[in-house]
N, C-alpha and C positions, 0 to 999 in steps of 0.2 A: 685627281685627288685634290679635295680643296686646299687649298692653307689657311694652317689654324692662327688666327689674330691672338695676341698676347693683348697683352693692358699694363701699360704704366701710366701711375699717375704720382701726382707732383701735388707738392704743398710749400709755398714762403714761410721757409723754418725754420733757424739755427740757434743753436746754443752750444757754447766751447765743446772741444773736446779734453778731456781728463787724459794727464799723461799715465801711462803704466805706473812705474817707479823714479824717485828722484835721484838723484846721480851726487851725490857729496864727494869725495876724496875718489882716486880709482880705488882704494881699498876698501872703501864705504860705499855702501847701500842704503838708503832710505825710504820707507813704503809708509805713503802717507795714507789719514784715513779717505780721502777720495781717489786712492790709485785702485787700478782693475788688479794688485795683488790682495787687494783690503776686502772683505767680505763679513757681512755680518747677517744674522739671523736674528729674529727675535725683535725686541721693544725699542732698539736704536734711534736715536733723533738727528740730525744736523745739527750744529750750534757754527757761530764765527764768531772770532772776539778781537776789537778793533787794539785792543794795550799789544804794545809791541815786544816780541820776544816772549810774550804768555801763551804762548801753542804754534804748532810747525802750522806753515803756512797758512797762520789765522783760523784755524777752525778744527773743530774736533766732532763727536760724536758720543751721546752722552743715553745710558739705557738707564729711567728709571726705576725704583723700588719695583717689583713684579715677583709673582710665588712662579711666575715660568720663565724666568731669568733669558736676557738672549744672549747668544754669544759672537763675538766678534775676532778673527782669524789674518794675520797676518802671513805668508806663505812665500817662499822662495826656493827656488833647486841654486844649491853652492856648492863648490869645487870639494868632495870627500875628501877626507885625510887629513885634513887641515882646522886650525883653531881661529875658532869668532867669539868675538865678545856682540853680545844682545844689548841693545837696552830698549828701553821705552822712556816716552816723556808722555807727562798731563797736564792741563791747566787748573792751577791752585788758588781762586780766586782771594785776595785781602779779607774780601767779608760771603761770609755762607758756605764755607769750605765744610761745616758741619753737617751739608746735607749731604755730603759727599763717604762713600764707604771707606772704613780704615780696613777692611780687610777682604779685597776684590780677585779675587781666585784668579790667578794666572800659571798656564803651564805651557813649557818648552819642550818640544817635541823634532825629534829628529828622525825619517821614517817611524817605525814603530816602534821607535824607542824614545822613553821619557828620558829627557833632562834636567829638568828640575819643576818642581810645582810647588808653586808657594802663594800668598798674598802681598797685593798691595796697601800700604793707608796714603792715599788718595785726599786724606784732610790732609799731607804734610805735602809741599814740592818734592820733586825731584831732587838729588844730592850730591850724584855721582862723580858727572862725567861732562864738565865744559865742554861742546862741539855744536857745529853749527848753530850760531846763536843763539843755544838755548842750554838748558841744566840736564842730565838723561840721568834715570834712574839705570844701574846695570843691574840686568839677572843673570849673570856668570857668562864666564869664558867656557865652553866650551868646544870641545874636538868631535866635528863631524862627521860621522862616517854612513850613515845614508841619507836619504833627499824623500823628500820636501822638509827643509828647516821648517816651522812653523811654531807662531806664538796665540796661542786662546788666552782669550780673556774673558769671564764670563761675570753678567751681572747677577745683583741681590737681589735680597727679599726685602728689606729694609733702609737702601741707602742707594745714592745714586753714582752709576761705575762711569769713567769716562775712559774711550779710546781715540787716542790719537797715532802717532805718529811709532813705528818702530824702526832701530838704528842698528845696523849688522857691519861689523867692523873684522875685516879680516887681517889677524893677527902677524904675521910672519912679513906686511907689506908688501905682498901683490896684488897686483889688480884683479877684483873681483869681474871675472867676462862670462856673465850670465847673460843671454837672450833677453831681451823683452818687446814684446810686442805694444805698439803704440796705437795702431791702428791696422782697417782693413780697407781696403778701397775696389771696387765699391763694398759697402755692406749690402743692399737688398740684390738678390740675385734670383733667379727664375728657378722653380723645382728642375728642370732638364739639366742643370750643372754647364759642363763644358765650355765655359769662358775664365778667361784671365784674369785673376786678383793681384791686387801688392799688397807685400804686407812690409809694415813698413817698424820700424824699430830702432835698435842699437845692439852691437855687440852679438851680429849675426857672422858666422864664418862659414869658408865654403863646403861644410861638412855637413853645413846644419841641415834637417830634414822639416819638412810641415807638414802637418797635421791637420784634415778638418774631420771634426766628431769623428775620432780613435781612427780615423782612415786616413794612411800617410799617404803622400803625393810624391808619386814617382817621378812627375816631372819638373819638379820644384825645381828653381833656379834660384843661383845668389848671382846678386847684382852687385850689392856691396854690404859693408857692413851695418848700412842702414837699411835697406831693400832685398827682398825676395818675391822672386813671381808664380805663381802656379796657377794650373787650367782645375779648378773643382769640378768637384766628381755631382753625381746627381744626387738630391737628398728631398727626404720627404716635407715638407712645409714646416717653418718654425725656426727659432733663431737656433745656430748653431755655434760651437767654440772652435778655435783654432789653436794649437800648437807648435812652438817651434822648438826644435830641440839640436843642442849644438853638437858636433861634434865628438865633444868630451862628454855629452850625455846631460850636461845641465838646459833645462825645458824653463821656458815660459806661458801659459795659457790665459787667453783673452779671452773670459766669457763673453757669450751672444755676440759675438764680431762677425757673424754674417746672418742675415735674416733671408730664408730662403719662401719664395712662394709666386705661385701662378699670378697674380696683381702685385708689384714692384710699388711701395712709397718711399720716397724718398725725404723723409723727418727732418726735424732738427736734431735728432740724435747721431743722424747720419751722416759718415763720410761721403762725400762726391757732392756735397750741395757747395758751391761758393760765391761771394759775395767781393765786390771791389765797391768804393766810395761811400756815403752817408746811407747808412740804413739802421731805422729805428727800432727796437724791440718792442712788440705789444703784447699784452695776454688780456681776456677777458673770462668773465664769465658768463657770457652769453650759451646756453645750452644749442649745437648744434650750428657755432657762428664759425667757428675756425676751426681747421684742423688741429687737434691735440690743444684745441685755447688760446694759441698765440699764432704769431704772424711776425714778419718785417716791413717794414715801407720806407720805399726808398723817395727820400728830398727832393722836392723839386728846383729843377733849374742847377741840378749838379752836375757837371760834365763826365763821362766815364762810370755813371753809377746804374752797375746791374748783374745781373746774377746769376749762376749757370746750376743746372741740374746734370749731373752726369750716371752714366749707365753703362756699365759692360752686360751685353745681351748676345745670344745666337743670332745668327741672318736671320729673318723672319719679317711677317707683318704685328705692328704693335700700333694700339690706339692711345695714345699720348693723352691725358687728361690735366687739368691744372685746376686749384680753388682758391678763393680768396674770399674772406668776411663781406658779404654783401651789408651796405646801411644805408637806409633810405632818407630822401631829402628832407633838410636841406645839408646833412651829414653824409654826403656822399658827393656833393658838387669838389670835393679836394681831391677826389680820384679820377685819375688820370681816364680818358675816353679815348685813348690809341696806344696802351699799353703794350712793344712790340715785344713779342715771343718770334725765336728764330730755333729751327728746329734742324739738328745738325746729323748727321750720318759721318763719324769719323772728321775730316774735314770738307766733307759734301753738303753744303745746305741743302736739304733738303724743301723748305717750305719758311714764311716768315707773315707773322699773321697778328693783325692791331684789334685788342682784347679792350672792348669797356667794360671798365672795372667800377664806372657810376651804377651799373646795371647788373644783379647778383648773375652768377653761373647760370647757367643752361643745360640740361644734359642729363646724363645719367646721375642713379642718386648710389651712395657707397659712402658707409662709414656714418649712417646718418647727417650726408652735405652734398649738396649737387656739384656735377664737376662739370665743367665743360671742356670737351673734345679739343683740339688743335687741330686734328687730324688723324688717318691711320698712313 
């Protein structure tokens, strides 16, 4: 029976990754608008704003005027029984606050049950509730008795709504030990399943269970309260979410934290790509230059500067491919012509192999870019 070749390929890619949720007091919660509990549909924009103390970690999210309004969801599982105060904050700029809505539909929601729904005016600051450096507007305290807390916020037809940051404060002064998942490692994994993830987080206990797309892992492990490991199961191509869910029943879930399919990339969106010493960020807009448009390049003459691509895979044969922005002379004499790739089995080197990068890829073509081979 022959054996069947897999294909991984590889692209010089990274950019941060976005924590879950941010951590304030142990009684405090805070989900910002760039944490994986934030979620938004609809007209949403990015904005960042350099004045200090005018929006949780500098930047918010802003839908304007539109007759199909979008809306933007904050979302958390918290300890039943118990009483939280909510708030929210926005940024209220000195000048142009008027294009801002005075009356921005917000409703609290706790399982299927409403807790209050009211509007914001959005022309005035925040009023409330001095905590962490900034002013929070509250939408009430209340007593929770089932899960998913959750805040909508939805935009106008007339006026611009902004979402930033939501603050959950539990009442009685205990610590809130909600699960949250921070990441997944690897993310791209092969349709056949059956290899080993971490997931890695906070405020995991040994009771907790995982979850990938509604299928729990029976063989899930805790490692600690930051780490859990499981063998995934097989799944059809496409990215998939994970869950963790604790003991006491309160859940966290990381959309598309794993991308499953028969050709493995490895992005800059991805966990398992790593970098040590000087490496530049590029993006272009060259049609068909670079994977996803950008790249890194690592300085020359730096000691210790390079970069690892990692893979949890089955035993098998796999054809390794790698790409990089080909440019031709005399914008191409700065790249390196013994670029070394060492290619690792575990800690087996397997092979190690000096790549001119003055000279575009070779190989096969995928993705509209040619890759060139390592090896299988």
């Amino acid at each position: 029976m022959p054996t069947m070749r897999r294909t991984l390929v590889l692209a010089i890619l990274l950019l941060p990754l976005l924590q879950a949720l941010t951590l304030g007091a142990e009684n405090v919660q805070i989900i910002d608008d760039g944490d994986s509990a934030f979620t938004k549909v609809g007209n949403w924009s990015y904005a960042q704003v350099l004045i200090p103390n005018a929006a949780y970690n500098n930047d918010f999210n802003q839908a304007t005027p539109s007759t199909t309004p979008g809306i933007a969801t904050w979302s958390m599982f918290v300890n039943p029984g118990v009483r939280y105060r909510v708030s929210v904050v926005w940024y209220t700029p000195s000048v142009g606050a008027s294009a801002y809505s005075t009356a921005a539909p917000v409703k609290v929601t706790a399982g299927n049950t409403v807790l209050v729904s009211t509007t914001l005016n959005m022309q005035k600051s925040p009023n409330d509730l001095h905590a962490d450096g900034l002013v929070w507007e509250n939408l009430g305290d209340f007593q929770i008795n089932s899960n998913p807390l959750k805040v909508e916020l939805t935009g106008v037809a007339d006026k611009t709504v902004l979402a930033d940051a939501l603050r959950i404060e539990r009442l009685d002064g205990q610590p809130i030990f909600s699960p949250v998942i921070t990441k997944v490692i690897p993310k791209p994994v092969l349709t056949t399943g059956n290899v080993q993830v971490r997931i890695l987080g906070t405020d995991f206990d040994q009771a907790a269970r995982f979850v990938v797309n509604g299928i729990e892992m029976t063989n899930a492990v805790f490692v600690s309260s930051t780490e859990m490991r499981a063998t995934i199961p097989p799944q059809p191509a496409g990215l998939k979410s994970v869950t963790v869910v604790s003991g006491g029943g309160l859940r966290h879930t990381l959309p598309e934290a794993l991308n499953y399919g028969d050709v493995l990339y490895l992005d800059d969106d991805d966990p398992g790509f790593e970098r040590v010493g000087s490496w530049g960020y590029t993006q272009t807009t060259l049609p068909n230059h670079a994977f996803n448009s950008d790249f890194r390049q690592g300085a020359p003459a730096v000691a210790h500067n390079f970069a690892s691509w990692n893979f949890a895979v089955p035993p098998d044969e796999y054809l390794i491919s790698i790409v990089w922005p080909a440019k031709s002379a005399p914008y191409n004499q700065a790249y390196s012509t013994a670029a070394k790739f060492s290619v690792w089995d575990g800690e087996n080197r397997l092979a190690t192999i000096n790549v001119n990068q003055q000279k575009p890829p070779i190989g096969h073509q995928d993705k509209d870019l040619v890759w060139q081979g390592l090896g299988i």
